[in-house]
N, C-alpha and C positions, 0 to 999 in steps of 0.2 A: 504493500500500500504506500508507503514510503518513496517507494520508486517510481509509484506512478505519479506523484503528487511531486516530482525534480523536474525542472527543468529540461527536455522543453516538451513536458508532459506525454503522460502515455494512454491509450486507451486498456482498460482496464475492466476485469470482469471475474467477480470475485463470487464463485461459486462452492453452495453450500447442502447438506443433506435438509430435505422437508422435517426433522423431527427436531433439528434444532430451535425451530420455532416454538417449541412447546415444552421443552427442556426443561428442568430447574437447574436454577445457576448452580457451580461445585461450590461447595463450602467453602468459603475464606476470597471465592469469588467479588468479584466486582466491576464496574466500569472500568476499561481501558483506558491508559493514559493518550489525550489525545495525540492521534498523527500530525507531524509538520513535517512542511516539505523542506527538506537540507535548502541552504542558503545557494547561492549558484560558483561554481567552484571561478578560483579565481586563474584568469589564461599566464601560463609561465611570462617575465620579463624574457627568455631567451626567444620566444617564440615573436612576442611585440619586436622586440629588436629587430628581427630577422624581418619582420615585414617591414618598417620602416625602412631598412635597406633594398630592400623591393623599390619602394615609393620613390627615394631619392636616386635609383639610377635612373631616371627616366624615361626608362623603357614603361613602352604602351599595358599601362594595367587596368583591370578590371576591380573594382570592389562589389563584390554581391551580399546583400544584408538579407536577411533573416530571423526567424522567430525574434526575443525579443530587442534583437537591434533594429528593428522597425517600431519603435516605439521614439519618444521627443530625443530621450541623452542620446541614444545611438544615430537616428538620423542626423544631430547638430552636430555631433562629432565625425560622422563621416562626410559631411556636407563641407567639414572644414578643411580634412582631407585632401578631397576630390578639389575643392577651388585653389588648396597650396600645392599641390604635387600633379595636379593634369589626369587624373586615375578617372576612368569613367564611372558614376556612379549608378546600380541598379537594385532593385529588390525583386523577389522571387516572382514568381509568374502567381502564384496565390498565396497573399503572405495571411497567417491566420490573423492576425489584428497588425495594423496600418494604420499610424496616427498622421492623421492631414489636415491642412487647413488651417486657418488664424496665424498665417504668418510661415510658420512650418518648412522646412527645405521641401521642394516639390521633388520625390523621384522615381524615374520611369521602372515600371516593370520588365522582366524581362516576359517577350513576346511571349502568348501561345504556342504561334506556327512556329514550326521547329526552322523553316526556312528564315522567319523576320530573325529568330533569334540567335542565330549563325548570324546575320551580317551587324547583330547588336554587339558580337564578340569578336567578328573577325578583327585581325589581326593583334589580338590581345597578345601580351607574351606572358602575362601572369596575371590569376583569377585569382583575389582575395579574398576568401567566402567566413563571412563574420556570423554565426548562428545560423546561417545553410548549408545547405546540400550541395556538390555540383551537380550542374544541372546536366536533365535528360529529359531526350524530347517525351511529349505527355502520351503517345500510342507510338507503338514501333509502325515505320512505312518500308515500302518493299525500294531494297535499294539505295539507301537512306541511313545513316548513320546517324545509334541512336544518343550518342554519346556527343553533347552540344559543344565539349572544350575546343578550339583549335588546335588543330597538329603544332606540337612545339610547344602547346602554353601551357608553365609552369603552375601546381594548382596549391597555394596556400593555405590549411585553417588557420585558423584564429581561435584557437582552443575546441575543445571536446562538444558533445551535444551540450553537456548540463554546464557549461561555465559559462562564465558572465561574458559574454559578445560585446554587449552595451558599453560595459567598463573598462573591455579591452581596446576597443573604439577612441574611447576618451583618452587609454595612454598613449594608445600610436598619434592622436590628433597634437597631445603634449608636446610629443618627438619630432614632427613631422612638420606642424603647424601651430607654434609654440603663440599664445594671445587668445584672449578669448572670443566664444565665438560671437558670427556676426550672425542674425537676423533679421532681415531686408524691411528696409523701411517701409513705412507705409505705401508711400510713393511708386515702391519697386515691386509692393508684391500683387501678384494674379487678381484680377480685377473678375468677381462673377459673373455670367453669363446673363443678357437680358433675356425676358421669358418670351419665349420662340414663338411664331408663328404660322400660319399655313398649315402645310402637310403634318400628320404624327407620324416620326419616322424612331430607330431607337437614337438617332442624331441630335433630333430635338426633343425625346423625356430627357437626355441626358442631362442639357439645357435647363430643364424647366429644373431639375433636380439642383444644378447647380448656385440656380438664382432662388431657390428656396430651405435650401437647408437649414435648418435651424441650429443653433448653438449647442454645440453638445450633442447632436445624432450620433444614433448609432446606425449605420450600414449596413446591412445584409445582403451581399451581390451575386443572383444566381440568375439572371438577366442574361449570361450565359453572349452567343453569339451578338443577339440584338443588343449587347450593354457592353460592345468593342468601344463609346465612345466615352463609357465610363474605367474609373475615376478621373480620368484628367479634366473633367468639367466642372469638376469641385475644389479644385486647388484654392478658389480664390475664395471659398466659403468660411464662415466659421469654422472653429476646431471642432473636428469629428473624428470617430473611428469608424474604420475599412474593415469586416468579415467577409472573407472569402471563400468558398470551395476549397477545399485543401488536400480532397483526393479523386478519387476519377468517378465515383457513384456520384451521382444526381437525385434530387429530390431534399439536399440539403437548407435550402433556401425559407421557408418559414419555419422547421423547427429551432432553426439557430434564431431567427429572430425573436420566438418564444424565449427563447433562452436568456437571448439579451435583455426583453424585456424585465424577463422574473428577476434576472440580477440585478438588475439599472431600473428601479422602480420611476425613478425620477428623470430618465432621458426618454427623448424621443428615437424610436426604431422606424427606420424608413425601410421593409425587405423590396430589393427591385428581384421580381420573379421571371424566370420564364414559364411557358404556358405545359408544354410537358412537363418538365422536372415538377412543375407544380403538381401535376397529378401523382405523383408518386406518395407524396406526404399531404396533401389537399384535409384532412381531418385535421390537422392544425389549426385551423381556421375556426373552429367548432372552441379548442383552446383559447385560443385569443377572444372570444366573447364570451365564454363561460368566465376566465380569469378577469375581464375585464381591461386587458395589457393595451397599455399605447404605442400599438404598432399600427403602420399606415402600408399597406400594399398594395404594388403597382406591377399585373400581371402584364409582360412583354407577351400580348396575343397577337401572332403571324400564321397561327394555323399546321404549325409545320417545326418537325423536330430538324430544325435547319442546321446543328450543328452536326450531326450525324448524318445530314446529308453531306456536309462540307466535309466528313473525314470517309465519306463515301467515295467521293472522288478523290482525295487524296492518297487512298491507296490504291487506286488503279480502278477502281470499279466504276466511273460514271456512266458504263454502257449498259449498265443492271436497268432487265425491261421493268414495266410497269407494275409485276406484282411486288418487286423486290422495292422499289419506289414509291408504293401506296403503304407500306408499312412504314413509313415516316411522315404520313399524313396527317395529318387532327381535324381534319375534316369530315363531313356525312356522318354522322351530325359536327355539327359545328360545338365545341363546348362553351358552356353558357357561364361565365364564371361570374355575373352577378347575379346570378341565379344561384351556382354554388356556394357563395358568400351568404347571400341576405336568408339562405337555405339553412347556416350553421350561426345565424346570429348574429353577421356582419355586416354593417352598413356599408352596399357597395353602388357602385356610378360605373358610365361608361364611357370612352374619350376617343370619339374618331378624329379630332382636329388637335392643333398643340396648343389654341385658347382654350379647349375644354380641358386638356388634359392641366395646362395652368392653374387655371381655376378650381379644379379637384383639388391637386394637390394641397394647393394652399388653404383650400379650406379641412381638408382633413388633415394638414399638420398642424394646423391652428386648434385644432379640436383634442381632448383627450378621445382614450379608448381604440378601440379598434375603426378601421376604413381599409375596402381593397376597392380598389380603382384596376378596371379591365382596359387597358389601352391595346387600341386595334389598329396593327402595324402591318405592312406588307413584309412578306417572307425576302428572304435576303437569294435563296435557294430553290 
């Protein structure tokens, strides 16, 4: 239990026989002392050093942040990094929590496509991975190597899974980029998005997401294909936290919000969904109006599991006839998800244009409780 509760946490599943439940305690028994999780180990200074000397030959490097180096100390130390030594700076392709906004260093994920994510790397000569993984593309393709480093480039941690990233961060920034740090004055930083107009595409919910954010949201991003043009449209929001997908099943996208909600009684949860994944866990929604949670959802409806069509062609297959292709349809019937909402107790609306979809929004994050907003989007696929 101990283990599961270190950094950077584990899923866990602690199984027991049915007659313990009914048990009498042993004599001399009692309450367990409670569990805490070990502090996060601290990264050797041999190891800091060594990356520092990375930095300062100025050969083409990469810094990649992960788990909790994507939080304020870690991004501002590697942000100071990246602007004294020229290192390109990126975070994971789904970092589990991402703090952005209100001033914050803004930085780019590394791609999906395994193609965009190769030329994000190309020519790297060394990958300095601070609380991540090196990276690997997210489905193997025919042909295609799945291993995203560049031939040549040197790959560095920055200490173990369960040690401090964050703090190791801060000594190489001491070493490297000695003064404290700078964040961008008002003047300088990402200016919000106006609320969009015309067509609803997921270009402009992005938009509308952007110019509405409230202070302190919490995220939940499973928007999937159609929410390519999220997070960068919230950089210039108030300070919020990013939840992401963090492994390759779907359907993650309202129980994490629930979640966030229970925890964060007091923020607002914005899940952007997509329309499949959404049916995988759609009883959530039943949650969110029983609990009474202030979560606001915004179904990405395009009709069409468009992502799996996109890794359809990707592996070779886009000549697959029509039956193989109607199985990633969500069509005949069309799903009716303010129907399924106001069905499980949720007050829901429905947004063919980006003034309606504006409109929604702002008034269901204006509101406590639950709201899911169906936005009806054309398929990308």
């Amino acid at each position: 239990m101990a283990a599961a509760l270190a950094p950077p946490g584990q899923v866990a599943t602690l199984i027991l026989p049915a007659d313990v439940s009914w048990m009498a305690v042993p004599s001399g028994g009692g309450p367990a002392a409670p569990v805490r999780a070990p502090a996060p180990g601290k990264v050797g200074d041999d190891i800091i050093e060594a990356a520092a000397a990375v930095l300062r030959s100025r050969e083409r490097c990469v810094l990649l942040l992960g788990g909790a180096a994507t939080r304020e100390t870690g991004l501002l130390a590697a942000s100071r990094i990246a602007a004294a030594t020229g290192a390109r700076l990126l975070c994971e392709t789904f970092p589990a929590r991402l703090e952005r906004g209100g001033g914050l260093p803004e930085v780019d994920r590394l791609a999906y496509l395994a193609e965009a994510a190769t030329s994000q790397l190309d020519g790297a000569q060394h990958l300095l991975l601070a609380g991540a993984r090196s990276p690997v593309s997210f489905f193997a393709y025919p042909g295609r190597p799945s291993d995203l480093v560049p031939p040549g480039c040197d790959v560095h941690q920055l200490g173990s899974a369960g040690d401090d990233a964050a703090g190791a961060l801060e000594q190489l920034a001491d070493m490297v980029a000695p003064g404290p740090a700078r964040v961008p004055w008002p003047g300088e930083r990402p200016q919000p998005p106006v609320l969009p107009v015309g067509e609803l595409t997921g270009e402009s919910i992005a938009q509308a997401v952007g110019a509405l954010l409230p202070e302190g949201a919490i995220v939940c991003d499973e928007a999937n294909t159609a929410g390519s043009w999220l997070p960068a449209a919230t950089a210039g929001a108030p300070r919020h936290d990013w939840l992401t997908l963090t492994g390759g099943a779907i359907g993650l996208g309202l129980p994490l919000a629930t979640g966030a909600a229970v925890a964060c009684p007091d923020r607002s949860v914005l899940c952007l969904q997509a329309d499949g994944s959404a049916m995988y866990t759609i009883s959530a929604l039943w949650t969110h109006a029983r609990e009474q949670l202030d979560i606001t959802t915004v179904i990405f409806n395009n009709r069409s599991y468009d992502i799996l069509n996109l890794e359809l062609q990707r592996v070779g297959a886009d000549a697959a006839g029509p039956r193989a292709k109607d199985l990633l349809d969500l069509s005949r019937p069309d799903l009716d998800f303010v129907a399924l909402a106001t069905g499980m107790g949720v007050p829901a609306s429905r947004a063919r244009t980006a003034q309606e979809l504006g409109k929604q929004l702002g008034q269901a994050l204006s509101e406590p409780g639950p709201h899911l907003i169906e936005a009806v989007i054309p398929a990308m696929f």
